[in-house]
C-alpha positions in Angstrom: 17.4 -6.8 10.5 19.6 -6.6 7.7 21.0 -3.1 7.0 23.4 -3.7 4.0 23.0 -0.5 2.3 21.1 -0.3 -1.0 23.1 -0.6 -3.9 22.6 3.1 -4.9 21.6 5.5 -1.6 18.8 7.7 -2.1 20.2 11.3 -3.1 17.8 14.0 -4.0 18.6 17.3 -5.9 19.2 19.8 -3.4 15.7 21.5 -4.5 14.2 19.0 -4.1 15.0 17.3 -0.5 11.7 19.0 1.4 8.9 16.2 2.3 6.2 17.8 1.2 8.0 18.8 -2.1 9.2 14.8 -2.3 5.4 14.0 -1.2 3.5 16.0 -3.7 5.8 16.0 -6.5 5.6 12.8 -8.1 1.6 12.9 -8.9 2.5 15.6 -11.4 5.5 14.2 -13.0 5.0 13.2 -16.8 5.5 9.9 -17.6 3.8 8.7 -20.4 5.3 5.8 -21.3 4.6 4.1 -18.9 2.7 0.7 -19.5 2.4 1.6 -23.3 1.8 -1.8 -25.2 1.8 -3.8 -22.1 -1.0 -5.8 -21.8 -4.1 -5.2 -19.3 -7.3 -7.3 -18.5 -9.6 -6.3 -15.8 -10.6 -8.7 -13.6 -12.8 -8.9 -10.4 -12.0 -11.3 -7.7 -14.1 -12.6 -5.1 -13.2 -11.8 -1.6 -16.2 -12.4 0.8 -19.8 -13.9 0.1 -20.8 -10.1 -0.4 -17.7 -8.6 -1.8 -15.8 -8.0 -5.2 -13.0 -5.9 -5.4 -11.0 -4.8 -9.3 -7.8 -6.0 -10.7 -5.8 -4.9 -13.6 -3.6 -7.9 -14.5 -0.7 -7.6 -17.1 0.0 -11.0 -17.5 3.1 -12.8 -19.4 2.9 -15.1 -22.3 4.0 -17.6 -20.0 1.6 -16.9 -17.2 2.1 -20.2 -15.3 6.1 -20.1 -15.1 6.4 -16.5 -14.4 6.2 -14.8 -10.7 2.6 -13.0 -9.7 3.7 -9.4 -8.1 0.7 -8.2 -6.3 0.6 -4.4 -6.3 -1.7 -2.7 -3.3 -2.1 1.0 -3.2 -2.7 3.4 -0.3 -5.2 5.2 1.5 -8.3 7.1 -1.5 -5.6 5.2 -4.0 -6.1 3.4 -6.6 -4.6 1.3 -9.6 -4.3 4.1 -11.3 -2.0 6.1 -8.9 1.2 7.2 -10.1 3.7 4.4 -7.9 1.0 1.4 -9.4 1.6 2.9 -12.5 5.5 3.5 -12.2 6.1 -0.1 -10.4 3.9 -2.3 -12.3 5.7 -1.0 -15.8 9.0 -1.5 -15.0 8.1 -4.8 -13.0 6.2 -6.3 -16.2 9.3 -5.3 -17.9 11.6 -7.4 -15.7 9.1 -10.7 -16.5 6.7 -10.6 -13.9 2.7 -11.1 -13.9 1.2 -7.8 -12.4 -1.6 -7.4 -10.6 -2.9 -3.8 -9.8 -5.1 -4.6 -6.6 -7.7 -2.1 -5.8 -8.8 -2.2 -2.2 -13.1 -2.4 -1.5 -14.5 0.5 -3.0 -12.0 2.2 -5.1 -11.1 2.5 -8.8 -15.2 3.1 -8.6 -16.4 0.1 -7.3 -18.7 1.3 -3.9 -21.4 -1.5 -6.2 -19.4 -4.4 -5.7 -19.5 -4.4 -1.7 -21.7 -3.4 1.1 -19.1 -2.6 3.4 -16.3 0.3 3.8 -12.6 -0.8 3.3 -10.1 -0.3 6.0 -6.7 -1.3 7.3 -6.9 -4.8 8.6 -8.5 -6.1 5.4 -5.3 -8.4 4.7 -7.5 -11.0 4.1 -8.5 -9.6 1.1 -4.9 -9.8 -0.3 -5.1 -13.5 0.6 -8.5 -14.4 -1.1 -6.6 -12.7 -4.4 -3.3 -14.9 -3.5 -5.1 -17.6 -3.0 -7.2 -17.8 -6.3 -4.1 -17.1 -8.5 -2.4 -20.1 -7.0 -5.8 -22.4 -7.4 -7.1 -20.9 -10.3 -4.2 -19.6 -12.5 -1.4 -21.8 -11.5 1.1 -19.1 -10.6 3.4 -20.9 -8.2 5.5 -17.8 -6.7 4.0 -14.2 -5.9 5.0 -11.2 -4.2 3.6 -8.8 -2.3 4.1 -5.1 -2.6 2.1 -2.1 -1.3 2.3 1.8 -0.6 1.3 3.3 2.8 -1.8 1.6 4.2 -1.3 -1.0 1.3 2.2 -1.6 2.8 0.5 -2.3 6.3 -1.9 -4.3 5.2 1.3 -6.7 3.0 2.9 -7.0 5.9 0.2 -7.7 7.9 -0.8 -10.7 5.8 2.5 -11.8 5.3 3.3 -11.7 9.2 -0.8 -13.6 9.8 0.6 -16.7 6.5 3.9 -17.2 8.8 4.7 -20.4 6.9 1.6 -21.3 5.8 1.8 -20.1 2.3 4.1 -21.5 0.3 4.1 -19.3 -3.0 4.7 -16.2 -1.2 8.0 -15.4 -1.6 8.7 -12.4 -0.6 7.4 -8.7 0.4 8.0 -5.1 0.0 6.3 -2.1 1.7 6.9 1.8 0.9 6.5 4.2 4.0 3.9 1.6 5.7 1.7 3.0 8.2 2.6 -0.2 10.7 1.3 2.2 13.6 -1.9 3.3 12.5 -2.6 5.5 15.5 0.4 7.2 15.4 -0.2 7.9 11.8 -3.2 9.5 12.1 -2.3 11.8 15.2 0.6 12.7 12.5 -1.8 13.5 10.0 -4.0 15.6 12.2 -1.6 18.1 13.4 -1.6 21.3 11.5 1.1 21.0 9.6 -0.2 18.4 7.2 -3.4 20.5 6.7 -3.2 19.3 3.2 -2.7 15.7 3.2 -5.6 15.7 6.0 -8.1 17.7 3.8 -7.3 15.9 0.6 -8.3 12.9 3.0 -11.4 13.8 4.4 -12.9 15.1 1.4 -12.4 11.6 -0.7 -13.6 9.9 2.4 -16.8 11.7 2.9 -17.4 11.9 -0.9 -16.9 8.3 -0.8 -19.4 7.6 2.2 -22.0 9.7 0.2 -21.9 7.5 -2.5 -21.9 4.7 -0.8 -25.2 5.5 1.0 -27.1 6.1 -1.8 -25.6 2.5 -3.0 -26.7 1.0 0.6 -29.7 3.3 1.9 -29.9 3.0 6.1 -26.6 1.4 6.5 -24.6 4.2 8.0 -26.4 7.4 10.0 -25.0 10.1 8.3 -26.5 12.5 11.1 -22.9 13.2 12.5 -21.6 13.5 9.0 -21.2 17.9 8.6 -19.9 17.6 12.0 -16.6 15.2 11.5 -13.6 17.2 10.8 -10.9 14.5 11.5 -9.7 11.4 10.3 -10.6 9.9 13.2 -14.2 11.5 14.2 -14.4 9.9 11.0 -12.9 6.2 11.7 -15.0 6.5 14.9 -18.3 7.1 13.5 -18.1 5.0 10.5 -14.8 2.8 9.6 -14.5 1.2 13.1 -18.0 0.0 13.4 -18.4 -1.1 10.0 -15.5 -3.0 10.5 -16.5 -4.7 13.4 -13.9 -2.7 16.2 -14.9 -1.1 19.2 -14.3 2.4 18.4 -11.2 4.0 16.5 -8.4 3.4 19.0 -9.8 -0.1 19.0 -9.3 -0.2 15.3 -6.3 1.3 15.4 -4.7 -0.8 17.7 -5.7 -3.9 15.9 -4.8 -3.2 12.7 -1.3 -2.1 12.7 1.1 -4.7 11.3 3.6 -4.0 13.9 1.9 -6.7 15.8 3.3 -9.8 13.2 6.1 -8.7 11.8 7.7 -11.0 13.7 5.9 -13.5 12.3 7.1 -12.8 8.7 9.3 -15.7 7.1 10.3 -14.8 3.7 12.2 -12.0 2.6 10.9 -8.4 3.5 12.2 -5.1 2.1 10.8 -1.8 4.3 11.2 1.5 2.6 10.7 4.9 4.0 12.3 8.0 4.8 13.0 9.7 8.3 11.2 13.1 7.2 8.0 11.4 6.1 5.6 13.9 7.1 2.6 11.5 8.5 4.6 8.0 9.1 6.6 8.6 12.1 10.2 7.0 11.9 9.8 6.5 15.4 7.1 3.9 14.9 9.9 1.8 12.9 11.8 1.2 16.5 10.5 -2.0 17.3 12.7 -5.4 18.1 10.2 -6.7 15.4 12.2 -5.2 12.6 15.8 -4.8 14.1 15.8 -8.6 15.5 14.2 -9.8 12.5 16.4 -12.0 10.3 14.1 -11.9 7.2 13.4 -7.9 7.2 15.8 -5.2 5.4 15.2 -1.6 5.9 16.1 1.3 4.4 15.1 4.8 5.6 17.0 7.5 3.8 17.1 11.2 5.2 14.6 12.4 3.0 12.3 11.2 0.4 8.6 12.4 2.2 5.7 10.4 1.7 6.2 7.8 -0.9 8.3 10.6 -2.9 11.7 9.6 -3.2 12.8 11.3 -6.5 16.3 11.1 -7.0 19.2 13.1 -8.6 19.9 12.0 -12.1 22.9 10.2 -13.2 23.0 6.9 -11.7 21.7 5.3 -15.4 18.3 5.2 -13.9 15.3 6.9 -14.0 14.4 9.2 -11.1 11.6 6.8 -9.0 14.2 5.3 -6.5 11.8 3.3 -4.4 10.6 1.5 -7.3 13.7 0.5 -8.5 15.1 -0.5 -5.1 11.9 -2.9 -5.0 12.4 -4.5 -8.5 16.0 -4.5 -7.7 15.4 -6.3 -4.3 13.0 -8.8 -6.0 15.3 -9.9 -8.7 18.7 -10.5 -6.4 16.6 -12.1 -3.7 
């Protein structure tokens, strides 16, 4: 693993070092320049037989000769979330096609699959690489994603190994590579908040999706779930095709290629992430690992990682690691 240190170390203001401060902070930061005049199309791409999924694309005059950056969000995300939002303006800026993935269901679209999303859908992030390359001619792309959309980067990047060539490189903020860890995380008390906010998207979601797809899922058990995963038990595992949760769990995480990966990888996260254990980050798969960087600052929550002013940059540090990673490698 390389462990050069980043060019400028993440230093929050002293007020603002708490996770959950760091983790709930940025959604209500102002920033409304951000993706002003840049242009947008939306776009659906074809993933499965039965499936669509959304795409905002803000492309470069010179589509063909410039690099795709493929931008995945997190769990009840969307590409509309403030990091999509943050990273796709300043990475448009620095000449790069952008493309705002939306994973199955979100940004509104339960209409355009019959199926729940879930964490081992990488090869949905293929299916998108793979029509940009045939379809658009864009010869070099990058991955990025946020949380479960950095698992499910690495996780395709780890299942191409070498067999596919424009990928050139991947980034992943506070990844959930250890999904069932993750989870038991979220569930303790502590991180009441993160787990309601959860649960009611999820079941909100499941509602509308039933009246989309009448008799698919038995929503008998539905008042009595109260976890994340009563919830992944009853409904994502087995429309996924697992066993059971801990199946699903198990076979998801990314931890499992990482080793695998051959282009350059950048992890980011912090060691007082409330739900993604820095634990789970231990793994010969990351320190032995030639192609992966990681850098875990002291703080910086969930996905937070505002920083203290004054190093000629704006305050999103993880976004500006990434573009700054990108452009030297």
């Amino acid at each position: 693993m390389n462990t050069n240190p980043a060019s400028i170390p993440f230093l929050p203001n002293p007020w603002l070092a708490n996770p959950h401060v760091q983790t709930l902070m940025p959604r209500y930061r102002r920033r409304n320049h951000l993706l002003v005049k840049v242009p947008v199309e939306e776009r659906l791409f074809q993933v499965d037989s039965q499936s669509q999924i959304k795409s905002l694309c803000s492309w470069q005059d010179n589509r063909n000769g410039a690099t795709a950056l493929i931008l995945v969000h997190g769990l009840e995300g969307c590409h509309e979330s403030h990091y999509m939002r943050g990273l796709a303006h300043k990475a448009w800026h620095a000449g790069f096609n952008v493309i705002r993935f939306n994973q199955r269901n979100c940004a509104d679209t339960e209409h355009l699959t019959p199926t729940l999303y879930h964490g081992g859908l990488s090869q949905d992030i293929r299916s998108v690489a793979d029509e940009l390359v045939g379809n658009d001619g864009i010869r070099a792309i990058w991955l990025t994603g946020y949380s479960m959309g950095g698992n499910l980067v690495l996780k395709m990047a780890g299942e191409a190994r070498d067999n596919f060539p424009a990928l050139q490189g991947v980034a992943a903020v506070c990844p959930n590579i250890h999904p069932a860890g993750c989870v038991a995380a979220l569930e303790q008390r502590r991180n009441w908040i993160y787990h309601e906010h959860f649960m009611v998207k999820l079941k909100a979601r499941l509602q509308r999706k039933a009246k989309l797809f009448p008799g698919r899922w038995d929503l008998s058990l539905y008042k009595q779930i109260r976890t994340m995963s009563q919830f992944d038990d009853a409904y994502t595992a087995p429309d996924g095709g697992y066993r059971d949760a801990a199946d699903y769990y198990e076979q998801t995480g990314s931890r499992h290629v990482l080793e695998h990966i051959q282009v350059p990888t950048l992890i980011i996260t912090s060691q007082d992430d409330p739900f993604i254990p820095i634990d789970s980050f231990n793994i010969p798969a990351i320190h032995a690992s030639p192609h992966i960087r990681m850098l875990a600052p002291t703080h910086g929550g969930h996905c937070g990682f505002i920083q203290k002013s004054g190093n000629h940059e704006d305050g999103h540090w993880a976004e500006n690691r990434i573009v700054e990673f990108i452009r030297r490698t």
